[in-house]
C-alpha positions as CSV (number, residue, x, y, z in Angstrom):
1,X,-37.4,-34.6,-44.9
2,X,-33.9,-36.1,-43.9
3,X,-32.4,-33.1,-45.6
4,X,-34.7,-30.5,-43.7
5,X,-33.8,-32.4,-40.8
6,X,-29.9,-32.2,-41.1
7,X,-29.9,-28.9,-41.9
8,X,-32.0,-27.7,-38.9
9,X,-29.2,-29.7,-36.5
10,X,-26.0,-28.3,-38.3
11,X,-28.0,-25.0,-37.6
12,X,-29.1,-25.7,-34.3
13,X,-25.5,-26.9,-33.8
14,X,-23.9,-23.9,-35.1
15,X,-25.7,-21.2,-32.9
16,X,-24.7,-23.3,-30.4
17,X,-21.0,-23.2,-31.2
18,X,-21.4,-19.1,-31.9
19,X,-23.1,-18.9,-28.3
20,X,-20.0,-20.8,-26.8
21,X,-17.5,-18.7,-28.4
22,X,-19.4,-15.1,-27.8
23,X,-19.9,-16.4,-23.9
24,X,-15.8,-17.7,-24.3
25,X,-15.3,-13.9,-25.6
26,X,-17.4,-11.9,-23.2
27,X,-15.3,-13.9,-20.6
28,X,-12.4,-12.7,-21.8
29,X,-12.7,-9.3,-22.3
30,X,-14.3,-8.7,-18.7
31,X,-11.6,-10.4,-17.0
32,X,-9.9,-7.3,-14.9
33,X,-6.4,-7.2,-15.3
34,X,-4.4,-5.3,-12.7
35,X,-2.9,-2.2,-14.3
36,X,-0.7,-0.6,-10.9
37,X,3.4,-0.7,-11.4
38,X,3.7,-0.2,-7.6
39,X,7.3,-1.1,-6.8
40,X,7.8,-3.5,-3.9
41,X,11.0,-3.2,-3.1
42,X,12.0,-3.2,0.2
43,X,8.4,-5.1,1.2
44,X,7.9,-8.7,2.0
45,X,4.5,-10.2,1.2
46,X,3.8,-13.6,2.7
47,X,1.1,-15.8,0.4
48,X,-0.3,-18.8,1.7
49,X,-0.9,-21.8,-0.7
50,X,1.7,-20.2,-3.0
51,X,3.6,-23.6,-4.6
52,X,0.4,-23.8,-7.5
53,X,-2.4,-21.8,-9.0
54,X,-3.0,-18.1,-8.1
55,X,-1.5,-18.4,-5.0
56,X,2.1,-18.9,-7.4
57,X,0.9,-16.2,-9.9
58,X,0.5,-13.9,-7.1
59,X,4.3,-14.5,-5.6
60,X,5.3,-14.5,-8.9
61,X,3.9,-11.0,-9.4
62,X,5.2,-9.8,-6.2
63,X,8.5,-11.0,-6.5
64,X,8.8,-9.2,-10.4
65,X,7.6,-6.4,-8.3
66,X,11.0,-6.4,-5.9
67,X,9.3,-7.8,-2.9
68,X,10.8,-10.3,-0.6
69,X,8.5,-13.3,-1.1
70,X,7.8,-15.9,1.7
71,X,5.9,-18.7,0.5
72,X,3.6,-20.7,3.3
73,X,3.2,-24.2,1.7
74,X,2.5,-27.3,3.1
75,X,4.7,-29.7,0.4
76,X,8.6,-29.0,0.8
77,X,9.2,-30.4,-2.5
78,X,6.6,-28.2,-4.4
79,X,7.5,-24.8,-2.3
80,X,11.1,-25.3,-3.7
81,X,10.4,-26.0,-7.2
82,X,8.1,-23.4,-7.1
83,X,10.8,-21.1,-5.1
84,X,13.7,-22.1,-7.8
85,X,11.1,-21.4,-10.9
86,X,10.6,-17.9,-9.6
87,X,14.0,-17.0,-8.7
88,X,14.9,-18.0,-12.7
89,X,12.0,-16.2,-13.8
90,X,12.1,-12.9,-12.1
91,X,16.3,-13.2,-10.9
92,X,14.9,-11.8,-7.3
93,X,16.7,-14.1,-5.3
94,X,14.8,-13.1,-2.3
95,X,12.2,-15.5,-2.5
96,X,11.7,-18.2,0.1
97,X,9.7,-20.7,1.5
98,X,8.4,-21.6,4.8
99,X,6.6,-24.4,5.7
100,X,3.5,-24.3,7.4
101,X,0.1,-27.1,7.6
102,X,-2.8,-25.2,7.6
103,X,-5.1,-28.5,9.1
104,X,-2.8,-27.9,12.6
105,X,-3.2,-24.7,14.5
106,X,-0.4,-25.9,15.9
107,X,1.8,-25.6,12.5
108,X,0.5,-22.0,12.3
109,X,1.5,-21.2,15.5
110,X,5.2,-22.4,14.7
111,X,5.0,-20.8,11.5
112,X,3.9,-17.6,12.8
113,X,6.4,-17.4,16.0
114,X,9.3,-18.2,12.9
115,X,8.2,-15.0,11.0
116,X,8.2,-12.6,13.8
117,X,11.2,-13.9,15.2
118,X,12.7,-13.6,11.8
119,X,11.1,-10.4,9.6
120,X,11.5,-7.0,10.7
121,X,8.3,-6.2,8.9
122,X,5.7,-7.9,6.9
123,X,3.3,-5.7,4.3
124,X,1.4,-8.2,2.5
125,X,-0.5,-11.2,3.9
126,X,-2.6,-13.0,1.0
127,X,-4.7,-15.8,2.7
128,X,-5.0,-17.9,-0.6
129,X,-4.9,-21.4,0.5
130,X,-7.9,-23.2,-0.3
131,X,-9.2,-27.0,-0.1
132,X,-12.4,-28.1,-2.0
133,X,-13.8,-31.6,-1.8
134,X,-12.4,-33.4,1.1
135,X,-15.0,-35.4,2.7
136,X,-16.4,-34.8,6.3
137,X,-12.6,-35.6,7.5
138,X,-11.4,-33.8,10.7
139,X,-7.9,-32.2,11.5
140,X,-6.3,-32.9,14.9
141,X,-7.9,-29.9,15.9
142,X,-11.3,-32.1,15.9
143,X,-12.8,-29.2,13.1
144,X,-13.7,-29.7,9.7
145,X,-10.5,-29.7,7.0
146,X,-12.0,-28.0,4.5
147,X,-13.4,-25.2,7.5
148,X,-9.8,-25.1,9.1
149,X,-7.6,-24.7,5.9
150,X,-10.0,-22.2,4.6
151,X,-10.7,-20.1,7.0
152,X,-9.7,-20.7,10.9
153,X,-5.8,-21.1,10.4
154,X,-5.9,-18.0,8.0
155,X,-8.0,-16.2,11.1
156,X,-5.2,-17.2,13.6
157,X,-2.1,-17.2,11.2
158,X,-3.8,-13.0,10.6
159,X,-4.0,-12.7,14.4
160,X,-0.7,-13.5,15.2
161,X,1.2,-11.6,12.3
162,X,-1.1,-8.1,13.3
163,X,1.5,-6.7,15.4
164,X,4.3,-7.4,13.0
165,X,1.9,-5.5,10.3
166,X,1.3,-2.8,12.7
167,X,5.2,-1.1,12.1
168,X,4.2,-0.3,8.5
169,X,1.5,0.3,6.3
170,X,0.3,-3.0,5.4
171,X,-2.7,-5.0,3.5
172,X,-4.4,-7.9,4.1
173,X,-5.9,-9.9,1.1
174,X,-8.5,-12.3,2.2
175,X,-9.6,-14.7,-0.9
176,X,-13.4,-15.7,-0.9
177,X,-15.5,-17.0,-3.5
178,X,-18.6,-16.5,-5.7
179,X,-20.4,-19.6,-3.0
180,X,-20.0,-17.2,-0.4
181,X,-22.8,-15.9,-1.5
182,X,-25.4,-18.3,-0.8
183,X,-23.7,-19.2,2.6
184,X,-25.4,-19.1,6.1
185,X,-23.4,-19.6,9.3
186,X,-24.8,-21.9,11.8
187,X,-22.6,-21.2,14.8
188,X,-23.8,-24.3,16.4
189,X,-22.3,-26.6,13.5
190,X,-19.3,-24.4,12.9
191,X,-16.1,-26.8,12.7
192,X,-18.9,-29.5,11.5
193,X,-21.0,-30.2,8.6
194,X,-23.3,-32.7,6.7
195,X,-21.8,-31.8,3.6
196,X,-18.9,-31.1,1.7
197,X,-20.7,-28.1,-0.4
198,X,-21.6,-26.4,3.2
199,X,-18.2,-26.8,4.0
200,X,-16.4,-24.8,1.3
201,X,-19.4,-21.8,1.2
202,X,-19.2,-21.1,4.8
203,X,-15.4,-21.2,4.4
204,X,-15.7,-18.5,1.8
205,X,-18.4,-16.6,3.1
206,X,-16.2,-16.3,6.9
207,X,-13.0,-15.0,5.1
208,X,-15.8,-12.4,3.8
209,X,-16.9,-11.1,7.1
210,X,-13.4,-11.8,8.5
211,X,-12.4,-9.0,6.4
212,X,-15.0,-7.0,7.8
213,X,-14.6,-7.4,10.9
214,X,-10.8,-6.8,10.5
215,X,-11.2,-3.4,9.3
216,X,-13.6,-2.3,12.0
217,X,-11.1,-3.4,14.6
218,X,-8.2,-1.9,12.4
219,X,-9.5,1.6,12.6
220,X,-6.5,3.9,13.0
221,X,-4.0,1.6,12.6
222,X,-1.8,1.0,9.1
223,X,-3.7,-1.9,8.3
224,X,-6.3,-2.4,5.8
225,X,-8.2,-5.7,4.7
226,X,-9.9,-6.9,1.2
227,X,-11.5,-9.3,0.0
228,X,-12.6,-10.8,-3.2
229,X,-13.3,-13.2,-5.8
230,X,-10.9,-14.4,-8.0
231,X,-13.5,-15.8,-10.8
232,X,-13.6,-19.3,-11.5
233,X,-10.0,-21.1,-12.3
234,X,-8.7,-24.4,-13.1
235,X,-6.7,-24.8,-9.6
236,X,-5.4,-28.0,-7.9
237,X,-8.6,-27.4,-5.4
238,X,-10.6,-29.9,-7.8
239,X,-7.7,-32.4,-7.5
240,X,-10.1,-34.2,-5.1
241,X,-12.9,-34.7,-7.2
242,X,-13.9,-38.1,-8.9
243,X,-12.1,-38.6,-12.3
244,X,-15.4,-38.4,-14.4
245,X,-16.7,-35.4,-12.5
246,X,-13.3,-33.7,-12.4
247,X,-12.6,-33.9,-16.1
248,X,-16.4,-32.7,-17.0
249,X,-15.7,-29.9,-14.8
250,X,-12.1,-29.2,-16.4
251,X,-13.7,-29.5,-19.4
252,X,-15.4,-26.2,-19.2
253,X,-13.3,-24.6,-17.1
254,X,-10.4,-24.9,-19.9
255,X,-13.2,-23.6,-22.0
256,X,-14.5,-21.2,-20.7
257,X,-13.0,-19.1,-17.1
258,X,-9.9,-17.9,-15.9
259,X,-6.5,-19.2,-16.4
260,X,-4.8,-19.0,-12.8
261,X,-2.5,-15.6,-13.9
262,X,-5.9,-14.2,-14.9
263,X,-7.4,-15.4,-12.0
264,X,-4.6,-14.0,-9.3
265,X,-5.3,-10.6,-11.0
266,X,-8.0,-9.4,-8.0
267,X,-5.8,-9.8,-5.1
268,X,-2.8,-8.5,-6.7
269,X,-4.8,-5.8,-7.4
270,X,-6.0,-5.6,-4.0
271,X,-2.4,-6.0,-2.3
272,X,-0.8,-2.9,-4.4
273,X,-3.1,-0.9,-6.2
274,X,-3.1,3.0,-5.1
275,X,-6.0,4.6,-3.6
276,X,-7.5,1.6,-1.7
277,X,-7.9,2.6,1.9
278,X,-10.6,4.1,1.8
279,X,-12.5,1.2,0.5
280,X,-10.7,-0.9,3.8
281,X,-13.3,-4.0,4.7
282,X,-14.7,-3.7,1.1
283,X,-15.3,-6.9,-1.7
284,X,-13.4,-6.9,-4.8
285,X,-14.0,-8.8,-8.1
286,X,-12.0,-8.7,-11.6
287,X,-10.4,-5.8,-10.1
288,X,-13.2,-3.4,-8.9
289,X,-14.8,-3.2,-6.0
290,X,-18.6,-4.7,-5.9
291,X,-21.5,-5.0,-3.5
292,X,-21.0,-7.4,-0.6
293,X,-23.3,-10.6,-0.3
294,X,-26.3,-10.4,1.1
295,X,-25.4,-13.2,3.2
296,X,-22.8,-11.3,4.7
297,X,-25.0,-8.0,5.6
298,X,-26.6,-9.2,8.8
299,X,-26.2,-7.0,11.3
300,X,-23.8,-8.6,14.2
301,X,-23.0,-11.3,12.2
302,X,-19.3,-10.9,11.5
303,X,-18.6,-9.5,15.0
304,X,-20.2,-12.9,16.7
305,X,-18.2,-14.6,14.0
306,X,-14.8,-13.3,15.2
307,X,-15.8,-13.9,18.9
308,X,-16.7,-17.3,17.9
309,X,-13.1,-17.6,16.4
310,X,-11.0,-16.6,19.1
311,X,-12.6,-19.2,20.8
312,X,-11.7,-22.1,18.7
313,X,-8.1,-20.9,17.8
314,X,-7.9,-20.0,21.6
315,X,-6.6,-17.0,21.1
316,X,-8.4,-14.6,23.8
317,X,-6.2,-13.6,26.4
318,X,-2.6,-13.6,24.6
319,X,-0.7,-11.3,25.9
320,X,-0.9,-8.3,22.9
321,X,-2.2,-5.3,22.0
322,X,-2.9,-6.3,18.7
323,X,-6.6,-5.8,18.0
């Protein structure tokens, strides 16, 4: 009997193990990897959040590429390190950083006024930063953290650089997440929330209809606009998180999902890959373009969404032709 009985858990134990590694495997080899050799040089890209995680492998990438490299971060001690580490890596010396504190709008505007007082031209905008679990804490702004970093200051940092991105054929890269997907937007509790799940799915699902409301607006201009998933990644956004959660999560994560160059592959992909204007407003993940959430399909919706957020970044009536 005890024999019968070990040998049914070393079984039960080993399909288990095979089932891990096959899922492990399956992971893997769907995981899209960006193919294009576009040459960047003689473009500057501008990557928010770009000191750690895929926001780093994606101004990595860009600056192997040739591209002058402008990296928004918050931490001046991170942005250099990451700054010198890139300049050894790739030996394009044309990588900076700016500063810029996405929980003040009025960081972005400084940040914003510095890069079209200072760049002739700007062709990439990836709006990567990302916060996870930060509590129900408010920026000076009065609006959710988490709501602010993730989406408001990319939607007014975007706003401000459009004319800049108007004098040449430019992208922007708008990075969502897989949460979007079950997200609703309350206009009503917009900048507020009960919870911090709410918080980070609304984020994602906003940078989602963002996009699409970009492209409508964009129509016969230069610019296009993506979005996407990047898959999940161990990132610094769980730095938040309880220990014991934290490391259960980590746990699988270093399992199973994306490393963070694996994960930065969709918006590289969507930043320089041929061919991709005519799928301008579209949703992109592991390198393909896919269907967009149903969450994000209501009619209206993402045209009362932008309205909404010209009014909390107090942007309607600036003086600018820019949208």
């Amino acid at each position: 009997m005890i024999a019968e009985i070990l040998l049914g858990t070393a079984l039960t134990a080993s399909i288990a193990a095979l089932s891990l590694v096959s899922f492990k495997l399956y992971i893997k080899l769907t995981t899209g990897i960006c193919q294009s050799q576009v040459c960047l040089a003689g473009k500057t890209a501008i990557v928010t959040g770009a000191n750690t995680g895929i926001g780093y492998e994606t101004a990595l990438d860009f600056a192997k590429r040739g591209a002058k490299v402008i990296l928004a971060c918050r931490d001046e001690v991170k942005a250099k390190e990451a700054v010198d580490t890139i300049i050894t890596e790739t030996h394009n010396k044309n990588v900076v950083y700016r500063l810029v504190d996405l929980t003040s709008f009025n960081s972005v505007r400084r940040f914003a006024n510095d890069i079209n007082s200072n760049e002739d031209r700007l062709d990439i905008l990836v709006n990567n930063a990302g916060a996870g679990r930060l509590g129900n804490k408010e920026t000076e702004d009065g609006i959710s953290i988490v709501m602010q970093t993730n989406y408001f200051s990319h939607f007014l940092l975007t706003y401000l650089l459009i004319d800049l991105m108007k004098k040449h054929p430019s992208r922007i890269v708008n990075v969502s997440a897989i949460g979007a997907k079950v997200g609703h937007i309350y206009f009503r509790k917009l900048t507020s929330f009960t919870t911090e799940a709410n918080q980070y799915i609304t984020s994602k699902l906003c940078q989602v209809l963002f996009t699409m409301e970009l492209a409508s607006r964009l129509q016969g201009t230069n610019i296009t606009a993506y979005s996407l998933h990047p898959g999940v990644i161990k990132t610094e956004i769980f730095r938040n998180i309880t220990p014991l959660i934290r490391w259960f999560i980590l746990f699988f994560i270093d399992t199973f999902f994306k490393t963070a160059s694996e994960g930065a592959q969709t918006q590289i992909y969507c930043a320089v890959a041929n061919g991709l204007e005519k799928h301008n407003g579209q949703h992109f993940h592991d390198c393909k373009m896919v269907s967009r959430y149903k969450s994000a399909t209501e009619p209206g919706l993402s045209k009362k969404l932008w309205e909404e957020s010209e009014r909390i970044c107090k942007v309607q009536g600036i003086d600018t032709d820019k949208i």
